[in-house]
C-alpha positions in Angstrom: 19.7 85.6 110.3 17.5 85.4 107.5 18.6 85.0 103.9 18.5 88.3 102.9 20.8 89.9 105.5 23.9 91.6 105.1 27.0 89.6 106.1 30.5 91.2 106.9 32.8 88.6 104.8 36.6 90.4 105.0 38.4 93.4 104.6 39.8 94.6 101.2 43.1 95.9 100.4 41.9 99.4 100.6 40.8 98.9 104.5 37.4 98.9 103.7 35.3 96.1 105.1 33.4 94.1 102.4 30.2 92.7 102.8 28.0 89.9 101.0 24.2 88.7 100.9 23.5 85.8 99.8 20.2 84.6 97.7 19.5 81.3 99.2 18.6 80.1 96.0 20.3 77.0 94.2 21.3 76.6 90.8 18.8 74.2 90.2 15.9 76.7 91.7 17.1 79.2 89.3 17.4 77.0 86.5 13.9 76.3 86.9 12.7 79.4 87.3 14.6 80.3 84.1 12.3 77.5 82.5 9.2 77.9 83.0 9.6 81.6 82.7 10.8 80.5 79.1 13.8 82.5 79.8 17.3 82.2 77.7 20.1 81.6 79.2 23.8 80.1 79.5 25.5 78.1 82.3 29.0 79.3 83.2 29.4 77.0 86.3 33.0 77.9 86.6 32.1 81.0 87.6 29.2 80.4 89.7 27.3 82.1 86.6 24.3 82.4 84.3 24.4 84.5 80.6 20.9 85.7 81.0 19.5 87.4 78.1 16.6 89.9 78.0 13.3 90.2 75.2 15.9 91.8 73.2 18.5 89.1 73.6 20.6 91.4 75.2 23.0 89.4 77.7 23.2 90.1 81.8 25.8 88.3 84.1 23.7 86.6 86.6 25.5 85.1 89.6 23.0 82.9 91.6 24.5 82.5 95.0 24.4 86.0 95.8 22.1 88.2 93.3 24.8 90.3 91.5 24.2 90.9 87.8 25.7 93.4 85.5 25.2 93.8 81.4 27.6 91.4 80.2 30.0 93.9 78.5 33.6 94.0 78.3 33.6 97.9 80.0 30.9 97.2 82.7 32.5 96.7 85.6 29.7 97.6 87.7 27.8 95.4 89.5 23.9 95.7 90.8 22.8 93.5 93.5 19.0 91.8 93.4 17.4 89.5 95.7 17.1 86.5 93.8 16.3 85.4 90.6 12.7 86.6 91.0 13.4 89.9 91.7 16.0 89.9 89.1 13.9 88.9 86.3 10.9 91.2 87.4 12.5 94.5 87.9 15.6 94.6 85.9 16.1 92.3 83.0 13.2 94.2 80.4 13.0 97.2 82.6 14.7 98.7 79.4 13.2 97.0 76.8 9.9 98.8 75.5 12.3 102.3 75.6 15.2 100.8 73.8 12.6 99.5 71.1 10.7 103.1 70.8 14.1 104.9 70.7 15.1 102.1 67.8 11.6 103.3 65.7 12.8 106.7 66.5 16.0 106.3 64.7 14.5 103.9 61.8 11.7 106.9 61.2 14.5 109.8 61.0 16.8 107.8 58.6 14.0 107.1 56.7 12.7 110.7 56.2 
């Protein structure tokens, strides 16, 4: 089995069989890659997770043993899966950033005019 597969773990309350992949990666490979990427972040080792924050210091739960990140907001309940740090940090921590930043002129422009 390679490090990427799907693993069946247990089965919820609901009947529904639940399922985890895990990254491989150690906190101290993270850590490092967090580094010298010059990526900000937080340890929360109680919980097996990293505060990540984006170019816009926007925060993302990051939780290293298996991938899973979400925004870090009270409401978001939702959780995304990545394959690692790497993959994390490429495609989805400033996937949002150069939008969120025109939208921002957007609005500065209008309230100006």
């Amino acid at each position: 089995m390679s490090k990427h597969d799907w693993e069946y773990v247990r089965t919820n309350s609901k009947g529904q069989p639940v399922f985890r992949k895990e990254t491989g990666e150690s906190l101290e490979f993270v850590l490092e890659y967090l580094d010298t990427h010059d990526i900000e972040y937080q340890k929360m080792l109680a919980g097996s997770c990293l505060i990540i924050y984006n170019d816009q210091d926007r925060q993302y739960m990051y939780y290293w043993t298996t991938g899973r990140w979400s925004p870090r907001k009270q409401s978001s309940k939702k959780h995304y899966h990545s394959n690692g740090i790497a993959d994390f940090v490429s495609k989805y921590l400033n996937k949002y950033v150069a939008q969120n930043l025109e939208e921002q002129k957007e609005r500065e422009a209008h309230e100006n005019s």
